[in-house]
N, C-alpha and C positions, 0 to 999 in steps of 0.2 A: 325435603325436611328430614331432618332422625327423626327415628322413632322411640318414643318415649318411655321403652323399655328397654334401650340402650345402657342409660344408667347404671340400671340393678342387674342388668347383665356383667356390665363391668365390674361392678363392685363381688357378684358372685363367683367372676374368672381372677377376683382378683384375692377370694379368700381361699380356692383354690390353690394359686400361687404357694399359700402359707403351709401348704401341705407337701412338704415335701418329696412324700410316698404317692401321692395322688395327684403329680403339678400336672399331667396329659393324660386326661382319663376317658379321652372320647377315642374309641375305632370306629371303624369302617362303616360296619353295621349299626351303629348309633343314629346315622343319618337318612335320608328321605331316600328310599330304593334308586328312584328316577338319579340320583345324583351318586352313588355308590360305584357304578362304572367308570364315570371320569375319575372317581377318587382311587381308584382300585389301577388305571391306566397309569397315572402319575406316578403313584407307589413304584410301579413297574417297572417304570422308567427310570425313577433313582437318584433322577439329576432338577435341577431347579432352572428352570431356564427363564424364556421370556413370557411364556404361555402365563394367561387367567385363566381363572375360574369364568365360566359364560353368565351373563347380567340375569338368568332365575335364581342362582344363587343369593339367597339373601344377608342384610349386614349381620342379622342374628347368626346364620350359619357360617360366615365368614368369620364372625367372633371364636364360635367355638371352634373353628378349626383351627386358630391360633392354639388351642390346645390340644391340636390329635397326637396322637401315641407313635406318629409317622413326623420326624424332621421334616422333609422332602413337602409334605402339607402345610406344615405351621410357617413354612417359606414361602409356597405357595399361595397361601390367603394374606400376608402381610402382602406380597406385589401386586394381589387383586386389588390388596386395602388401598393403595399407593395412588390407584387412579380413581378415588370417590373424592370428590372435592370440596365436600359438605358433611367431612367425615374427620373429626381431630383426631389425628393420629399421637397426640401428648400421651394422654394416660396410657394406652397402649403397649407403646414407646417403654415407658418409664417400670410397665409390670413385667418387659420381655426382656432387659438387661442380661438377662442372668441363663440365659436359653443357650449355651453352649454345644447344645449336638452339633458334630460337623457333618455339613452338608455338601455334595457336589451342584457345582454350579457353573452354568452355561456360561462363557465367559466372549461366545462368536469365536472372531479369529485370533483370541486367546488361548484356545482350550477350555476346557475344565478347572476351575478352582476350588477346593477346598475351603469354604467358611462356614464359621458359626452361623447358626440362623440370627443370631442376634447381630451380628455384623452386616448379615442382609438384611436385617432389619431397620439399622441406620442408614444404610446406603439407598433404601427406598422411602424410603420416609420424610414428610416435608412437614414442616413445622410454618404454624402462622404468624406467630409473634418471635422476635429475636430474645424475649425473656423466656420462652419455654423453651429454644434452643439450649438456651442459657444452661436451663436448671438438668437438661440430659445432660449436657459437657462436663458441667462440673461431678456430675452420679455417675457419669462414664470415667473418668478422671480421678475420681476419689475411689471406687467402690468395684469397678470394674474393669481398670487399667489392664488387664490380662488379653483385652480383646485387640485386633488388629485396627477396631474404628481407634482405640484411646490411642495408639502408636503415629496412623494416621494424622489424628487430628492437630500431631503436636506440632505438623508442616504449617501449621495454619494459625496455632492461637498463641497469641501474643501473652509474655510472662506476668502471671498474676502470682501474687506471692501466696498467695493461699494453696496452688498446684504446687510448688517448687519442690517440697518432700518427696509428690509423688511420682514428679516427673524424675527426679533423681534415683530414687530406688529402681524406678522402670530402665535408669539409662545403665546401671550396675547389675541389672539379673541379665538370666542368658537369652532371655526372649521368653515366648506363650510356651511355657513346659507341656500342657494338652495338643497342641496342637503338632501331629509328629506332621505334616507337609510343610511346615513353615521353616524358614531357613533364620537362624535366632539372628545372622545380623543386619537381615531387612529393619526387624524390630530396632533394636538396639540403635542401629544408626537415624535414625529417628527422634529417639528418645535422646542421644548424644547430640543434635539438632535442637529438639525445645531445651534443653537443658543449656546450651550456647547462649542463647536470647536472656539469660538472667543476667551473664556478663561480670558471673564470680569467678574471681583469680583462683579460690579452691578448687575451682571445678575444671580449669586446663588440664589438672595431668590426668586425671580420671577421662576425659574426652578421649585426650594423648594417645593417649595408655591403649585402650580399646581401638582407637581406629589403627595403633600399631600392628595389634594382633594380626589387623585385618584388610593390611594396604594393600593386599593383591586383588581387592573385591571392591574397591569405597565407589559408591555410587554417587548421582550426581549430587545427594542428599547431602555427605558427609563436605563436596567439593562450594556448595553453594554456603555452607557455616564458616566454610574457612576465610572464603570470598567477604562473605558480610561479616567477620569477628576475625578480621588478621589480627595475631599473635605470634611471635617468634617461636614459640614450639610448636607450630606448624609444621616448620620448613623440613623436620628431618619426617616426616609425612609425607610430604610433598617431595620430599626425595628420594623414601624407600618405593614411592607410585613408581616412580620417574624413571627409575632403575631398573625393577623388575614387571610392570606391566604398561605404561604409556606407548612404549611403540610396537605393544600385542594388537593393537586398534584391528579390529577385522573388517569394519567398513561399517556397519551399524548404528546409528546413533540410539540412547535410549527412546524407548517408546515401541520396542523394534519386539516382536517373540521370536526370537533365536536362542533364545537359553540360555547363551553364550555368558561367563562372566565378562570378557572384552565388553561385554553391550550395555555393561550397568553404568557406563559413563561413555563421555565424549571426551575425546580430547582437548575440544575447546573448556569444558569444565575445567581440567588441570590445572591448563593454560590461564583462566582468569581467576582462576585461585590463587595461581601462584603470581602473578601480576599484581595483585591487590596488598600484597606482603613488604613491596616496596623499600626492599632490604636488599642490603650487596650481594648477600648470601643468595636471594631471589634472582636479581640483576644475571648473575654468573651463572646460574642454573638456567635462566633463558636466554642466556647467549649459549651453553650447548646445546639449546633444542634449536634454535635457530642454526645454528652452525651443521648441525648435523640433517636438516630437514633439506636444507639449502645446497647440501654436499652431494648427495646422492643417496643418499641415507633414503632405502627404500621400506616405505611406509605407505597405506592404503591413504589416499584423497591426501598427499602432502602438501600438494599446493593451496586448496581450500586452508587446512591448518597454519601453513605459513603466515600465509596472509592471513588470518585472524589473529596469531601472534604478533605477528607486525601491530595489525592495529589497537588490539587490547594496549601492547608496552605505548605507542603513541597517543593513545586518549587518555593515557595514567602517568601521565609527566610526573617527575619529581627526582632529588641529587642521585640517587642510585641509578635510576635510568641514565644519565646523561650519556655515558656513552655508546650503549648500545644503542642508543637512541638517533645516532648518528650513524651506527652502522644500518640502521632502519629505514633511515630519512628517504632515502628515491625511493624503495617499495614502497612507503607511507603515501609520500605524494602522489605516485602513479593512481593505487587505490583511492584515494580521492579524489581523484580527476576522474574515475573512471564512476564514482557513486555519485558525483556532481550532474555529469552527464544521466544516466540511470535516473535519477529521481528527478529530474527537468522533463524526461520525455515520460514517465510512469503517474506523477502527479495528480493530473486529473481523476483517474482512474481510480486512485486511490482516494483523494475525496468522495468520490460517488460510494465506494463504497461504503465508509464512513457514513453518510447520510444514510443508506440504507439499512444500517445495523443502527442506525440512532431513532430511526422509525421504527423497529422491530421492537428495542427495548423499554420505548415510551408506550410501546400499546401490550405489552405481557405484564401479565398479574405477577408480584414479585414472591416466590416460597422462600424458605431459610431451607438449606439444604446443609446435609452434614459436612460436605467439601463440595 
């Protein structure tokens, strides 16, 4: 059960809050000796990883560490908070928006990342009801769009006209000016993303325009808007990639930490961007990737991309394909002949699994999570 001075604790960390000179007014020595070690180890360490706080820690003292004078702690107790399950994490949530110190963070075999605590703050945080979801998205959205969760979130929430201001202002600045690790066209391509899904003919050259700057880097974000919202000013996008980086491919797909700009997309992304445009101008432009992949044109994993080529242009019939379409037609067939077989002898198996993952999710309590 809470404890019944949870309340006037919240509501005391939260007229704190209003104090702008005093928002983290507890250190080290504020707290219960026995517990000042651990706090004093973390501090040490610098980095916010996976580590809790251990279970004599209480909600009370977890609360105020949400306000210590140490980033690296107010991180720390929000991922302790994460796993109390009898513990709303809304109001919380809703007083910490604005918590901007950047923090290093354990990311595994990512490295270290650089975020706001309020970023790790959404990213650990579950919500009970899909209405208090609701009401962070729209305060992260309206109020706080500066964060990497609001840039985020825009992969995911579908166009409500009440965002559209702000998602557009977000898609025209240069990214989080605080933030010096962030690279502004993570952001950007993002916000050039939710801003697509409104589906305003204003808002084509402004897209254009910026992923022009930036064709030598578009990741699989910018490749997946083009794919679901073809429009003829694509194609010289889809041209300047095609030119100067489509066959840099280093072998990587995204998901990959190699650094590498080559790694922020697949090849196949191009490929079914450019497919989905279903224009001569398209047509011609994957007949020289075809030609050239097919020729000897050496390139990492050609043959996997070929054959994806192949069958993107084959499952996206229509007048412009028609002739490459024939120059397609035996690879096409072969590959189906060969997936017909493949999925006749794999079948079973993959039912089983299916059942096994339909048992899983019928017996897990369901959280609203930020992504």
């Amino acid at each position: 059960m809470r404890h019944s001075y949870l309340p006037a604790l919240l509501l005391c960390i939260l007229i704190f809050s209003c104090n702008n000179d005093n928002r983290y007014p507890y250190a080290i020595r504020d707290f219960r000796k026995d517990l000042q070690p651990d706090l004093e180890r973390i501090v040490s360490k610098g980095v916010v990883g996976y580590y809790r706080l251990d279970s004599t820690v209480t909600d009370e003292e977890l609360l105020l560490l949400t306000r210590s004078e140490h980033p690296v702690l107010r991180s720390t107790a929000f991922l302790t908070l994460q796993y109390k399950e009898n513990f709303d994490h809304f109001e919380l949530v809703m007083n910490h928006l604005d918590d901007t110190a950047i923090v290093p963070t354990d990311a595994g075999e990512w490295g270290i990342l650089f975020n706001c605590v309020s970023d790790n703050v959404l990213d650990h945080a579950k919500w009970k009801t899909e209405e208090s979801l609701n009401k962070t998205i729209e305060a992260v959205i309206t109020k706080h769009n500066y964060l990497a969760s609001a840039y985020n979130k825009l992969l995911y929430l579908p166009p409500q006209g009440k965002f559209y201001p702000y998602i557009r202002d977000m898609a025209t600045r240069s990214g989080r000016p605080f933030d010096k690790y962030n690279s502004a066209f993570d952001d950007v391509e993002k916000a050039l993303y939710g801003l697509s899904r409104f589906g305003k003919k204003e808002d084509i050259p402004i897209i254009k325009n910026r992923m022009m700057e930036d064709a030598w880097r578009l990741s699989d974000v910018s490749f997946s808007m083009m794919r679901e919202h073809p429009d003829t000013a694509w194609f010289e996008v889809l041209q300047k990639f095609h030119r100067n980086q489509f066959y840099r491919f280093s072998g990587n797909r995204p998901g990959g930490f190699s650094g590498f700009v080559e790694d922020r997309s697949a090849p196949e992304d191009f490929i079914d961007a450019l497919v989905a445009q279903k224009t001569a101008a398209a047509a011609r432009l994957l007949d020289t990737v075809f030609m050239r992949l097919t020729g000897g044109y050496k390139m990492r994993d050609a043959k996997n991309i070929t054959d994806h080529l192949v069958m993107a242009i084959w499952e996206n019939p229509c007048p412009a394909y028609e002739m490459i379409r024939k120059k397609i037609k035996p690879r096409a067939e072969k590959i189906l002949q060969w997936r017909k077989k493949y999925h006749s002898d794999s079948g079973h198996e993959l039912d089983v699994e299916a059942d096994a993952f339909k048992k899983y999710s019928d017996t897990t309590e369901v959280y609203f999570r930020w992504r």
